[in-house]
N, C-alpha and C positions, 0 to 999 in steps of 0.2 A: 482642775480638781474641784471637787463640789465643798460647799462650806461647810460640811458636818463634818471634814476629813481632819484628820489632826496633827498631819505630816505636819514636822516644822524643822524640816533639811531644807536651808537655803544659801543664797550664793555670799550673801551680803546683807547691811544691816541701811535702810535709807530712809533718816531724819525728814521730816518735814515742818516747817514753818511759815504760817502766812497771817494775813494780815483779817482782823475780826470787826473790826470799824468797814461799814459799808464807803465811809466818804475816801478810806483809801483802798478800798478791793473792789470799790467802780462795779462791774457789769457782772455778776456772777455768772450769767450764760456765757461769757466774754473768758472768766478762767477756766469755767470747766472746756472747754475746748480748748485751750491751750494747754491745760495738765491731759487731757487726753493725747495732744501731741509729743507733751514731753513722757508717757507712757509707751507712748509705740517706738519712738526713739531708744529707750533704755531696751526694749524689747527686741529693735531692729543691731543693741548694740552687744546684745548676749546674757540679759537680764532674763530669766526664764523664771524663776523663783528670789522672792525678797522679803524681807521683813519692815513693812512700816512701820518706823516710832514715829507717833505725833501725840499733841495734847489732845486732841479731840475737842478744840474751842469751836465755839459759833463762826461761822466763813468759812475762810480756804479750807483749816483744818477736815471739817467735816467734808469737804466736797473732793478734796484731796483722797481721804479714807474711802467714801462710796464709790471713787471711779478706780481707786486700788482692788476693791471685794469685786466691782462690775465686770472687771478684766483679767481676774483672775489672777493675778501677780504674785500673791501670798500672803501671809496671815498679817493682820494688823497689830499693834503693841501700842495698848492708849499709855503716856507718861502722865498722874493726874499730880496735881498742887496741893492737892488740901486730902486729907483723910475722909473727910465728910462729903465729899465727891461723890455725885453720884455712880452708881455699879449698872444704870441701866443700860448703858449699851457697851457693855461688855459682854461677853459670851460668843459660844460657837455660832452661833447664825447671826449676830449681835453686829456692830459698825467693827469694833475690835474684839479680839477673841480672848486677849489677857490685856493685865493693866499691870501698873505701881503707882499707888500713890503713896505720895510722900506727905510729911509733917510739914505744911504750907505754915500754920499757928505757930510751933516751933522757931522755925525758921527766922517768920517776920518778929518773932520776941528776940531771937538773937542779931537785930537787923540789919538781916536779908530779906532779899526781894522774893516771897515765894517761887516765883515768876522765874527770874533769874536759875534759880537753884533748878526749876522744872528743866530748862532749857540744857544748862551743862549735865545734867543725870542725861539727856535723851541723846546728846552729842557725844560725852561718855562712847555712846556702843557703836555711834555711826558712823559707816564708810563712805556715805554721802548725804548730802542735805539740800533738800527740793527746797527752794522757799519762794513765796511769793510777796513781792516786796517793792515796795515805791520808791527805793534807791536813796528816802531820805533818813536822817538822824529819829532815833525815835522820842518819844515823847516822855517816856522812865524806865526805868530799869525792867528788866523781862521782856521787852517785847521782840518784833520780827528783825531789826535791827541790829538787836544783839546774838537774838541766834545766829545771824551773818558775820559776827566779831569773832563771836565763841569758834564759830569753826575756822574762820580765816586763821587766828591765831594756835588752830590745833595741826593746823594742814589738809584741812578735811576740804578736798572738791565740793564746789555750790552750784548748784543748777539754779539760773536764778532768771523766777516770771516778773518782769514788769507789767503792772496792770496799764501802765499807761501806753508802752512800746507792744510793737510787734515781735516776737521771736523768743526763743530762750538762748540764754551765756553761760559760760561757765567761766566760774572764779577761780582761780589757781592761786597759790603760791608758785611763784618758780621752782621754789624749793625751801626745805623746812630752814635752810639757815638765811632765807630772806627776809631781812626782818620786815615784811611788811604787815599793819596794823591796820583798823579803820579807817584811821586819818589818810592813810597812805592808799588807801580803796579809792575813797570819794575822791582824792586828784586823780586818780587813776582814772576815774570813770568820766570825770571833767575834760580830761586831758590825752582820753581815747588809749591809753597803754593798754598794747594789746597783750602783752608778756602776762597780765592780771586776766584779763577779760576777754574771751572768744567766743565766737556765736558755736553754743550747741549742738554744733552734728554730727551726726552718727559716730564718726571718728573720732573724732574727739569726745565724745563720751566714751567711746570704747576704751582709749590710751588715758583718763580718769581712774575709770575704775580696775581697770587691769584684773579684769576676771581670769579666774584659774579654770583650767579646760575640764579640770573632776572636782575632787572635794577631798584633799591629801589628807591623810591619817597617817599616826605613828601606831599602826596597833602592836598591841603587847604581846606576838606570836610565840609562845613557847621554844627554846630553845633546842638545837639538836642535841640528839645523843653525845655526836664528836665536842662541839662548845660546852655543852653542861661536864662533861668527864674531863675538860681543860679546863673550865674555871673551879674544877674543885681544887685543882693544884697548881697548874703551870701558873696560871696568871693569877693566882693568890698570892704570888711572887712577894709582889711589892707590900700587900698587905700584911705579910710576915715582915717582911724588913722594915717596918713602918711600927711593929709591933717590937720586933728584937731590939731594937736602936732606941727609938721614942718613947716605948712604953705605953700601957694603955691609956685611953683616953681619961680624963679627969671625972668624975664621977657629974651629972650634970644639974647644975643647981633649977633649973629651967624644968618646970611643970607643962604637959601639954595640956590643954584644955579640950575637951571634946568638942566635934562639929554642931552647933545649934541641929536639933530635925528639922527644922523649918527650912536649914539654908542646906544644908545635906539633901533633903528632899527637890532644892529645887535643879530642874533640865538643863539649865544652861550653868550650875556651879557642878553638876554632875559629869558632864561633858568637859569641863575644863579641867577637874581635876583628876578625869581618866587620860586627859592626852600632858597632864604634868606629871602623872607617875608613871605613862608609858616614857615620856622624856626623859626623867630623871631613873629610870631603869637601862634605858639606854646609851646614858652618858658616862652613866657607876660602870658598865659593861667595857665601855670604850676605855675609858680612865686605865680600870683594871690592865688591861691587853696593853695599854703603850706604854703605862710604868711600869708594868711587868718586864717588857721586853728590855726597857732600859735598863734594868737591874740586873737581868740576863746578862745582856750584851757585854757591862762592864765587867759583872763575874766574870764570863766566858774571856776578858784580856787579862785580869788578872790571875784565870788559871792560864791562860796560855804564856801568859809570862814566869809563872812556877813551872810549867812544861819544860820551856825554855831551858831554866836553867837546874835541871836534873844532870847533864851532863858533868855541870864543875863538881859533881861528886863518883859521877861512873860515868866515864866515857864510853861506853859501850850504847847509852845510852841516847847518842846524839840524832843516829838517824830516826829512832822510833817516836823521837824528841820532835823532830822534822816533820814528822808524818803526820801526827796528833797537834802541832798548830798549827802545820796547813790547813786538816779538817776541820778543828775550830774556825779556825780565817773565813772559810766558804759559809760555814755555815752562820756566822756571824753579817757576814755581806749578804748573805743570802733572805736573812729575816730584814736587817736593814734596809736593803732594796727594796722588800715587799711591802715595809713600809711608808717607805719615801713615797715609793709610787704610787701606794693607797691616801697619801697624803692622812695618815689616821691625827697626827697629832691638831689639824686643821679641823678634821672630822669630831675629834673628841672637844675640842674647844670650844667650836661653832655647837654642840650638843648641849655641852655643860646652859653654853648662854641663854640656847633655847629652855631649857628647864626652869632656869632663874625667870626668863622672860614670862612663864608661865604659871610661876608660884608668883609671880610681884602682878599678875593679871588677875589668878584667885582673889587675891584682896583687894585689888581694884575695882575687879566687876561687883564683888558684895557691898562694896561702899560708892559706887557710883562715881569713880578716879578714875582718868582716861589711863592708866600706864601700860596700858596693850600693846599702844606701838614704844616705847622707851628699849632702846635697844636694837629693836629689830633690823636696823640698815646694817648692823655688824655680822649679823648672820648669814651663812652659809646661803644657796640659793634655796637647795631642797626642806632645811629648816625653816626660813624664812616663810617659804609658799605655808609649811607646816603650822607657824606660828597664827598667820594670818587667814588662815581659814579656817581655826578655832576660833580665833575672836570673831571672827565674819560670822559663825553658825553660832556661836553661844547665846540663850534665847536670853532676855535681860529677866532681870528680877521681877517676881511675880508677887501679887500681893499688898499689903499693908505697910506700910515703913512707919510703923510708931516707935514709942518711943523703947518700947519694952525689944522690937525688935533690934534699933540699932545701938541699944547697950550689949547686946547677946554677940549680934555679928562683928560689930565693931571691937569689943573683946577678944571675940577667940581671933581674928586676919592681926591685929597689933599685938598680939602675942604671939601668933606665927611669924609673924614679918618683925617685930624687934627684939621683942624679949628671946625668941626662938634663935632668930639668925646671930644676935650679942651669945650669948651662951655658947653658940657652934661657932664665930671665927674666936672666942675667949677662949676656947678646950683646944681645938685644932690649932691655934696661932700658940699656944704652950708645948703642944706636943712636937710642933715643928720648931721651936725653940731646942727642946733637947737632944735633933736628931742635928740640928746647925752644930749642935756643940759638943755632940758624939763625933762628929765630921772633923772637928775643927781637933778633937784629941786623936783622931785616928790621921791625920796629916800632920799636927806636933809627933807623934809617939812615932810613928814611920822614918819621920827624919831624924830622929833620935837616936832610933836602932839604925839609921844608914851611918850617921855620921860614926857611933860608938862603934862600929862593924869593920867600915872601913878603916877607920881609926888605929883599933887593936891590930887590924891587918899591916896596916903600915909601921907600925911600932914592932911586930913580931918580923918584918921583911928587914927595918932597920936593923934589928938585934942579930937575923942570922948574917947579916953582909957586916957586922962587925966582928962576929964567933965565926966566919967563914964556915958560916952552916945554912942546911937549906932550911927555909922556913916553913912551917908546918904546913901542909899539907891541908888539913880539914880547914885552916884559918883564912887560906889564900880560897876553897872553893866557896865556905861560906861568905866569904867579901863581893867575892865573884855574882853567886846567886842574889847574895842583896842588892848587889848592884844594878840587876834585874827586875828583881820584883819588888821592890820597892817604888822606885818612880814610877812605876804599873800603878801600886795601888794610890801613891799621889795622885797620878792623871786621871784614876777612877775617881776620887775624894772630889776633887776639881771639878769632875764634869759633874759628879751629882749635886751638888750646891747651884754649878751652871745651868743643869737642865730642870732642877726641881723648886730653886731657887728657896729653899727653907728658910735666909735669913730676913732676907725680902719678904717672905708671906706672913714671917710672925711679925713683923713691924706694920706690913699692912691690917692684917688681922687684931691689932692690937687699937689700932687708931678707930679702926670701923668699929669692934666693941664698944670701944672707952664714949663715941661719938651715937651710937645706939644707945646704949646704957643712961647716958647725960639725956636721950630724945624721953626715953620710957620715966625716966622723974621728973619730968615737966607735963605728962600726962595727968589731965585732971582726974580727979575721980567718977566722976560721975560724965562719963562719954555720949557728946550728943554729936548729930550724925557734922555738923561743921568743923567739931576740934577732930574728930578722927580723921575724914579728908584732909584734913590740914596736917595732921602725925602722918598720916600715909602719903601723903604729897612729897615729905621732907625724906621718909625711909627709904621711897620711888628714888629721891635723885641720889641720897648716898649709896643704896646698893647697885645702882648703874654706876655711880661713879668707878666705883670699887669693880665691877664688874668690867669695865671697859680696861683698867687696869691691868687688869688678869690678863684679858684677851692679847693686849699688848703685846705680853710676853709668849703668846703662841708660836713666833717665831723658833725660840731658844728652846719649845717643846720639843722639834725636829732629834729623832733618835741620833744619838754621839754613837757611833761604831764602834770605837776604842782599838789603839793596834794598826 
């Protein structure tokens, strides 16, 4: 593709880091030959399209970037430190074709390390990280050293040149819950573990990056005729029972704030927030259908247990009685099976989390928080690939990061992300309080009329076996039917508590508010881009927490048949 082209569909997103002091990047003829090798390797290993983020420093940097444009790989993304940065080579025919610079001045007043801050913003977006690197401890904060920390501790794959050796390694983690750190590298690297460190070839860069064979999308395909005429009623089921029982929502005290045009307008927040409302259309979809059906189903026992008991009042009654809950029975198995087998309540679970995964990545990618991956191992397969090749193509932030902008962006993602999400589980975690305790009076009130039913029955049986008369007639069938449909609608009350868990979600829902709400008054006033990372760092881990929670209980989603 020639450089005026503006395509920027690519497979993955790959960091690079190297070293700018000649005394440790030695023979520059010496890396650029070895970054051309570790280019045709990525090349040989199914890298056909990529996005460079690097700083664009004097050395590797720039030598890295020219043999990225020479070869045709894909667009470059400079990450720059200071606002005052130069723009010259940035542009379409330029070393990079977009930038971000960030408030370096800022920064080192709040003290941090420009440096530092440049390196976790460009690790943020990256699936891999090139670096070129002397293997030793660096000399302060920001340098090549540390982008080797930053990603060991993110889990990000390192492809890593010694100038001194021959060959490229790659760095691994075993796996994210290995706690290995820097310290735990350099014995590693001392001490030959190879679990850490493997020489770079083909294959093993392939099984690294684990590229996907296309570029999956959840598009937002308009629904059929036959789904759009069923969710105007069948599967608005649950949404009426949600509304009969609970009541409407609480009116919402939470203001949305409109999208900044700068961050609206930008490629990669527009791309992410098209595959988070395709997700989250798809999950409301799925939700709808399997709490629908559960509401069905338990209806459909406790008519079939009023069927039942039509007889104790007209015997004529019994076989048509017969007939009508066996039909119910099939057709009850029948929806149940379809969706056991379709595994929807796994499907609907795994959806919801992809959504979530995808609104806590809106606010991450505008503020430069890695929370892309947070979550993702719990997802489904087809999700997951979904997940990860949105964060793979979403282009990073373009532009300026002053200060005017990261009061604007940082405002409107921590008021979607806390003040937003406190208000919705505070409304939802009340409304599902009232339907616990609708639940809870329709299982007292049930046994109520059982006991008083039964009761009078036996009291009117004791009276005629003392008067040697027969006992009324109406008193012994309605004993009879309650004796039926009753414990029907118990076992329904039961299992919807069991499969929907209301009392459980408003105790969860209450603690996640009370715990956002406490996050959002410790928010200073005045938002500069270190305290928001740090508010969104902390909202990342409670709404995963809380999300993993949920997931938990996907098991107990599994549609109850009833009957």
């Amino acid at each position: 593709m020639a450089d005026g082209e503006a395509s920027t569909v690519v497979q993955l997103q790959i960091a690079f880091a190297g070293h700018s002091r000649p005394r440790d990047l030695g023979d520059e003829a010496e890396i650029e030959r070895k970054l051309a090798e570790v280019l045709k390797r990525l090349r040989q290993a199914g890298v056909t399209r990529a996005r460079l983020l690097t700083g664009l420093a004097v050395g590797a940097d720039r030598i890295a970037a020219g043999l990225w444009r020479l070869n045709g790989m894909g667009p470059v993304h400079a990450v720059l430190p200071f606002l005052s940065d130069s723009a010259e080579e940035v542009g379409l025919a330029r070393l990079a074709q977009t930038a971000t610079w960030l408030d370096g001045d800022q920064a080192h007043g709040q003290g941090c390390n420009p440096h530092l801050v440049q390196t976790r913003w460009m690790l943020a977006h990256a699936d891999l990280l090139v670096v070129v690197w002397n293997g030793l401890e660096g000399r302060g904060a920001g340098g090549t050293a540390d982008a080797v920390r930053v990603a060991l501790e993110a889990g990000t794959p390192i492809v890593w040149l010694n100038p001194r050796d021959e060959g490229a390694r790659i760095i691994r983690r075993p796996s994210l819950y290995d706690p290995v750190g820097f310290l735990e590298l350099r014995e590693a690297l001392l001490a030959g573990r190879g679990s850490i460190v493997t020489d770079a070839d083909v294959d093993a860069l392939r099984e690294a990056l684990d590229l996907e064979p296309d570029h999956p999308h959840l598009a937002r395909t308009p629904p059929g005729r036959i789904d759009r005429w069923l969710h105007r009623w069948l599967w608005r089921t649950f949404a009426w029972f949600q509304r009969a029982v609970g009541g409407p929502l609480e009116p919402t005290t939470w203001r949305s704030l409109p999208i900044p045009k700068d961050l609206a307008s930008q490629p990669g927040f527009m791309a992410i927030r098209e595959a988070f409302e395709a997700a989250d259309a798809h999950a409301g979809r799925l939700a709808a259908i399997h709490r629908s059906e559960q509401i069905l189903l338990l209806g459909a026992a406790v008519f079939a247990a009023t069927i039942g008991a039509t007889p104790f009042f007209y015997y004529g009654l019994k076989a048509p009685a017969i007939v009508a809950e066996l039909l119910l029975a099939l057709a009850a198995f029948a929806v149940w099976r379809f969706s056991a087998r379709a595994r929807w309540h796994d499907k609907w679970t795994s959806a919801r989390r992809l959504a979530e995964h995808l609104r806590l990545f809106m606010g991450g990618w505008a503020l430069g928080v890695p929370t892309g991956r947070a979550g993702a191992g719990a997802l489904r397969q087809e999700h997951r690939r979904l997940g990860r090749s949105t964060l793979r193509q979403a282009e990073p932030v373009q532009g300026r990061f002053d200060a005017e902008r990261v009061r604007a962006w940082a405002t409107w993602a921590l008021n979607e992300l806390v003040h937003g999400q406190a208000d919705y589980h505070r409304r939802e975690g009340r409304r599902n309080q009232r339907i616990a305790h609708a639940i809870e009076r329709l299982e007292n009130g049930s046994f109520a009329v059982f006991v008083l039913v039964l009761g009078g029955a036996a009291i009117a049986a004791l009276w005629g076996w003392l008067t040697h008369q027969h006992p009324p007639s109406l008193a012994m069938a309605t004993a009879g039917a309650v004796g039926v449909i009753v414990p029907a609608i118990g076992a329904a009350a039961m299992a919807l508590e069991a499969k929907f868990q209301f009392e459980e979600q408003t105790e969860r829902s209450a603690v996640v508010a009370d715990r956002l709400e406490k996050l959002a008054s410790e928010l200073p006033g005045d938002l500069n881009l270190e305290a928001a990372q740090m508010a969104l760092r902390a909202t990342a881990e409670l709404l995963v927490a809380e999300a993993d929670q949920w997931q938990e209980g996907g098991r107990r989603r599994r549609l109850f048949r009833g009957g």
